[in-house]
N, C-alpha and C positions, 0 to 999 in steps of 0.2 A: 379600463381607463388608460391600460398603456399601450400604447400605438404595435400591431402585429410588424410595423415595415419600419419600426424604430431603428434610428441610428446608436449604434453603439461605441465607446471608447478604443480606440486601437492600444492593443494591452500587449502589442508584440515588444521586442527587444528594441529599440530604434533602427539600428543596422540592417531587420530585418527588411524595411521599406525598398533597402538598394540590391538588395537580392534578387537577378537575372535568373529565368528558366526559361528554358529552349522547349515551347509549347506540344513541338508537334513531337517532343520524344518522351514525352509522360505520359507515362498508364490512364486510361479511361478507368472512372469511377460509379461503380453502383453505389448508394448509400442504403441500408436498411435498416430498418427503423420500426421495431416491434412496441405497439402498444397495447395496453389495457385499462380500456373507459379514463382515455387520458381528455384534461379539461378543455373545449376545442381550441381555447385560443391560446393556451402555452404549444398547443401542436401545430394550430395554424403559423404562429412565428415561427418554431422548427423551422417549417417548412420554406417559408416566405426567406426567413435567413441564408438556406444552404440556395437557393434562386437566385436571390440578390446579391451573395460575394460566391460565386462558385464559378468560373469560363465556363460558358455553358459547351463547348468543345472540350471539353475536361471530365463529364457530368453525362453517363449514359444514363440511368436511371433512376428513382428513391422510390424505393420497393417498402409499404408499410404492411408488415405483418400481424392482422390484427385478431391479437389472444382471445378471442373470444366476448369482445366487447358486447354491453348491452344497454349501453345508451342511445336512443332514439339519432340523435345527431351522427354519432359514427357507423350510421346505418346509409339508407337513400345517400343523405345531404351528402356525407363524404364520398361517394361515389360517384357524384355530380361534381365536386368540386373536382375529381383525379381527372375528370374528365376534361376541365378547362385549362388543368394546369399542364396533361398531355404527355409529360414524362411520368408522374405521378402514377404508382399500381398500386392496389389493394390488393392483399393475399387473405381469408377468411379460416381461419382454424374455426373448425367444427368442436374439436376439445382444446380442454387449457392446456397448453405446451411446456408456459413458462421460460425463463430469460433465455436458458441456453438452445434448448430445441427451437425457438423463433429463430431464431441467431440461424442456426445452423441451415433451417428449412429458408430461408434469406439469401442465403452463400450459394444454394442451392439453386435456386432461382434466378442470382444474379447471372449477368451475360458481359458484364464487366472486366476487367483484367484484373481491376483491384474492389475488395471489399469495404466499405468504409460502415462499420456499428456504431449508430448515435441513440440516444436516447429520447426517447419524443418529447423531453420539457428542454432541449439546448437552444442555445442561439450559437452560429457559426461565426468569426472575429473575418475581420478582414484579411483576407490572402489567407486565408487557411486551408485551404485543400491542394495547390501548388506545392509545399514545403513536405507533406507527406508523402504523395505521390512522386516526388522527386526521389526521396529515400528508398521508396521500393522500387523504384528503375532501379536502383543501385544497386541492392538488395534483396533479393525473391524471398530471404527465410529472414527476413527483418516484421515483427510487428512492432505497429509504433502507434503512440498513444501522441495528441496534442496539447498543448500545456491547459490546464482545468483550470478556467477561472469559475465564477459563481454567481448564480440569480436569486436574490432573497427572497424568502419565500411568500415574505408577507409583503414588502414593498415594490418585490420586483428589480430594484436597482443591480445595475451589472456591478458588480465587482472586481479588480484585478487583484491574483490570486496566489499563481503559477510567475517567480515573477525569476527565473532559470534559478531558484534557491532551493528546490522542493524536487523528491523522487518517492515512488511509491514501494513499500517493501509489505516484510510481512515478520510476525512472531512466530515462536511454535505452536500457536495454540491455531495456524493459518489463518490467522483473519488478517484483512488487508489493512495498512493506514502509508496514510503519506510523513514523510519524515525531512529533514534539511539534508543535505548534501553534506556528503563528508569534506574535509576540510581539502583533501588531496581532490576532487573530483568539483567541488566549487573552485579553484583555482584552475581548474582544464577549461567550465565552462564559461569563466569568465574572460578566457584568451581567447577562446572563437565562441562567443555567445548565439552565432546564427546554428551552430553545427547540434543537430542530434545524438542524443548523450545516453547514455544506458543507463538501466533503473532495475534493480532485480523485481520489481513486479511493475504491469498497468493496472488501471483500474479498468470496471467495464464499461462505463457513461459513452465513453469515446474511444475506438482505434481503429486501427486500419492495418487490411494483412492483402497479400495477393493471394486472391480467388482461389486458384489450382492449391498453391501450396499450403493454404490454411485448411483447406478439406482433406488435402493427403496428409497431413501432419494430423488430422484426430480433429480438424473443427474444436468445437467446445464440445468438454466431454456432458453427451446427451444422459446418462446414466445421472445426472444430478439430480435433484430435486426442485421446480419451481424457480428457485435465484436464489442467489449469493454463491461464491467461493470459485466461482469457476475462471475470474480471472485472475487469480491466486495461481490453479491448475496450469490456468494456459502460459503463466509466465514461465513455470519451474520445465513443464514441460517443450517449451520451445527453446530455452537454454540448454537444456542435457542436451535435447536434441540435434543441436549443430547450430537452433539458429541464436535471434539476440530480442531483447525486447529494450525500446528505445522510447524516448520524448523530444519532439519536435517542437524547439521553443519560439517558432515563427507560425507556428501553427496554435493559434487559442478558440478555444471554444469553451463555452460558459455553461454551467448544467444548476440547475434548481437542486438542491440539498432537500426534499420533502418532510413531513412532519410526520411522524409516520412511515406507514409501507403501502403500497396502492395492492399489491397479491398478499391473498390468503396464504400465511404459512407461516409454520410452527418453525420454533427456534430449535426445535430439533433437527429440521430439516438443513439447516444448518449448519449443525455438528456434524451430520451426515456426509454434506460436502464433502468438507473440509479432513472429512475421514480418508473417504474417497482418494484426496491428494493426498494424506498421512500414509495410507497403504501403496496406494499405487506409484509413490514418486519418492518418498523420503527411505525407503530401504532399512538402513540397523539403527537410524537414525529416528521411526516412527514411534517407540515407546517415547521420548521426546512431548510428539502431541498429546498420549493418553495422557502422562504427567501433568501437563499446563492444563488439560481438560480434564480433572478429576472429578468424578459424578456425572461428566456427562459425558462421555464417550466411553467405550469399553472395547477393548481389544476384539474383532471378529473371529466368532466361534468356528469351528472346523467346514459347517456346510456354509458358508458367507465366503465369498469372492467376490475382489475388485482387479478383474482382468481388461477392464474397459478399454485399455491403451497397451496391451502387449503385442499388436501386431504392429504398431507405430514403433513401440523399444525395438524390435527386432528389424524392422525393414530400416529406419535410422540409426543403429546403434548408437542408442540414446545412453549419455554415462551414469556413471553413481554421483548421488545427491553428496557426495562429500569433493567432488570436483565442483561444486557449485557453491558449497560451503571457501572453498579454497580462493575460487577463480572470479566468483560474482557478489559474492553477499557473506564477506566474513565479520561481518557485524553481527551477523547470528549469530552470537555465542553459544556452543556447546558446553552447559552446565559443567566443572569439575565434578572428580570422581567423587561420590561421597555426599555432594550437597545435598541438604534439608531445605535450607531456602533458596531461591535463588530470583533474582531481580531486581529490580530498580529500588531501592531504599526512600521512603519518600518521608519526609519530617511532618508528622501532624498539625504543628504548631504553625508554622509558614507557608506549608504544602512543596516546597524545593524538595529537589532532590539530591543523593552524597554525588560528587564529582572530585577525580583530582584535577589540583591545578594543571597549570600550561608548565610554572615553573617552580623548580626546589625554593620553596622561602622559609624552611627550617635545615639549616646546613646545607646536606644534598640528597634532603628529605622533599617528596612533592605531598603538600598535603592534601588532607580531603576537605574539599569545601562545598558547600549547594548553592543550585546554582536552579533557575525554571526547567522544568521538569522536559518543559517542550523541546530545549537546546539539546536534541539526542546523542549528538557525538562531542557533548562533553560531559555528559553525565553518562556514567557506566551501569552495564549492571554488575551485582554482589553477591556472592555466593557463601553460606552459613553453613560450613560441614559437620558431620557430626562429631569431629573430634574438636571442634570449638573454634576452628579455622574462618577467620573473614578474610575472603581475599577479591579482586579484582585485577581483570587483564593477566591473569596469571601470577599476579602478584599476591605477597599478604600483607593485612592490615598490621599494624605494630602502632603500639602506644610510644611518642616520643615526647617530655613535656609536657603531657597530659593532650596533646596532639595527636589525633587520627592522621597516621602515613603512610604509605606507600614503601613496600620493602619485599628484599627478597623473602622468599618462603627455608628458613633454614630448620634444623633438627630444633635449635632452642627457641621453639615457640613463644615463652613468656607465660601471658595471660589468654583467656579464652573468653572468646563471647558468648552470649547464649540469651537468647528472646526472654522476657519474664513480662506474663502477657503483651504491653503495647511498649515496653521500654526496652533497648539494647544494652543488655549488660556486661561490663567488662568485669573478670576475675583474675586476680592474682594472689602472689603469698601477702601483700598490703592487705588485701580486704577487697572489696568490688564497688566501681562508680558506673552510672550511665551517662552513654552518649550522648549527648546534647546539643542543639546547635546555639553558638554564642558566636556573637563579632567581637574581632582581634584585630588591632593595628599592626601591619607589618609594612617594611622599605617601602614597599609598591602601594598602601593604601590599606584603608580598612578592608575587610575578607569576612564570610558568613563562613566559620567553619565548626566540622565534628569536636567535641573536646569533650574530655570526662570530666564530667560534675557529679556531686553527692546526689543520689537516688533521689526524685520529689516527686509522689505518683499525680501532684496534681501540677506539676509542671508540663507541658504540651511541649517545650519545646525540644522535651526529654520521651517525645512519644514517637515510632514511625511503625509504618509498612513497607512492609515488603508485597512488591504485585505478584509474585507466583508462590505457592508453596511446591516443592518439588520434592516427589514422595519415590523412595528407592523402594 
């Protein structure tokens, strides 16, 4: 019912519409686009999409690499159809590849200057492939992703998504999520909102890399399993390695969120990954991932090697994962010594999470207050040592008032916290209360903040989690 040549929302930045490119000095684009038994008509709009907003002078080929498919349709028919459309190639994997080896055997294929990986359920946004391609003229060791808007799964309806507020990172445990902009990096992008902006990770739905240098730099590492992690991999690894991984917020393109997974494959295969980048790229820093992945990962035994990208460390002199930690993604926190728990504190009662304020409203105390869980850089994470220490940003917790604050870490610690199953307890020479969240009037307005109340195991609001247990 919904039209393959549908018109869609222009979901770019306004600005973007008056943005000049000098045509004949842009890289020629292959696109490739690996599928498996995908439904013809989210493929056919792919397709019809990147046709209808792409210079066709811009657009050497879209190269469909198909995994192994066994529906009747992406047989004959699609072969007939590549054939009217003329640029259109089918590539036929005799076995299952999975996301990265397609990718790779794609890159391989292409004759292109620049590589562009789309997903076969996207729609392309208007002027999207100009703004990228422009970047890698600029850039040979630039990969750059385009802002991700979204197609619902059920209705179809386009969504705008990506709207220059959002960048893609990642946890210790390597799984990818998108997150807001820090607050110093939301102010850069909102001075020149046309200009592509760095993100310590892309995602894989959409990017784009120049041909030569994505295959000399390691491709996507083929050693994976089936899909997931590998563009985790590819970010940490093109950062160490000289180049940048970027988002191009004149560039939108829309991708289906599925219900489900369309390949076969176990969640272990996953872990596996995401091992894969734990060993091979995080250095003194990988016990890290065992920690957040407790029970399912386990440290590689003596005859297990992940050497998959040591001719690429060596021919780039790719650096250590704590020049990355420093230079690209210092919102990674590196657990304090000592921690037991460590991570987002979230209230069961409300589901917020502890945050300090912006500003000291108890003397020139900043307290802790909660705040929605999703607002990432203003909720912290919190780390529980074992000497009873709760601290944050390097800071520790201190009771002021019966007020959760923010203070130096001195020799006279006070009181000590300690979990007593789902309630955070404070002790002192007084006796011991738990944390709680309650609202407080202060100068500036009511506030949802931490405060010690009398123990009530059937109060919620006096319940939390912690999301990592972190085990020394």
């Amino acid at each position: 019912m919904t039209s393959v040549n549908r018109a869609v929302p222009d979901t770019r930045p306004a600005q973007c519409a008056s943005e000049q490119y000098q045509m004949t000095s842009l890289p020629v684009a292959s696109i490739v686009i690996p599928l498996h038994n995908e439904p013809w008509s989210t493929l056919d709009r792919t397709i019809k999409s990147i046709l209808n907003r792409s210079p066709s002078s811009l657009l050497k080929e879209i190269i469909l690499i198909d995994d192994k498919s066994d529906l009747d349709y992406l047989g004959a028919p699609l072969e007939k159809y590549a054939e009217e459309v003329g640029i259109l190639k089918v590539h036929r994997a005799f076995e299952r590849l999975g996301t990265m080896k397609s990718r790779v055997l794609g890159a391989h294929l292409a004759t292109g200057d620049v590589v562009v990986f789309l997903d076969s359920h996207v729609e392309v946004n208007v002027g999207w492939l100009e703004p990228i391609l422009f970047e890698l003229n600029n850039d040979k060791t630039t990969i750059i992703q385009p802002s991700i808007d979204l197609i619902d799964p059920e209705t179809f309806e386009y969504q705008h998504y990506f709207k220059n507020n959002i960048r893609g990172h990642f946890r210790w445990n390597m799984a990818f999520e998108y997150a807001p902009l820090t607050p110093k990096q939301e102010a850069e992008v909102a001075a020149e909102p046309t200009k592509a902006f760095n993100t310590p990770a892309i995602v894989g739905a959409a990017f784009a890399a120049n041909r030569k240098y994505f295959l000399d730099i390691g491709g996507l590492d083929t050693g994976m399993r089936t899909w997931g992690g590998e563009d985790v991999e590819l970010s940490i690894r093109n950062w160490l390695c000289g180049g940048s991984m970027k988002i191009s917020p004149c560039s939108h393109v829309a991708h289906i969120h599925k219900h489900g997974h369309p390949f076969k494959s176990d969640y272990s295969d996953l872990v596996y990954n995401n091992q894969r980048t734990a060993e091979m790229w995080l250095g003194k820093y990988r016990h890290y991932f065992y920690n957040f992945n407790s029970g399912l990962a386990m440290p590689p035994q003596f005859n297990e090697s992940y050497n998959g990208m040591d001719g690429v460390k060596a021919k780039y002199k790719c650096k250590e994962f704590s020049w990355f930690l420093d230079n690209v993604f210092p919102e990674l926190e590196v657990p304090p010594e000592g921690s037991v728990y460590f991570g987002h504190l979230v209230n069961l009662g409300s589901h917020f999470c502890f945050g300090p304020t912006d500003h000291p409203v108890l003397g020139s105390y900043h307290v802790i207050a909660l705040v929605d869980c999703y607002f990432y850089y203003k909720i912290r994470n919190f780390a529980l040592l074992q000497n009873g220490r709760l601290m944050v940003d390097r800071k520790c917790v201190k009771i002021k008032k019966n007020f959760l604050v923010m203070s130096s870490c001195s020799s006279n610690a006070g009181g000590k916290f300690k979990f007593v199953g789902k309630q955070l307890v404070y002790i002192d020479f007084h006796g011991s209360k738990c944390v709680t969240q309650m609202s407080k009037d202060f100068v500036s307005g009511q506030l949802q903040v931490a405060f010690l109340a009398p123990c009530n195991v059937s109060n919620k609001a006096s319940e939390w989690q912690i999301e990592k247990l972190y085990k020394i």
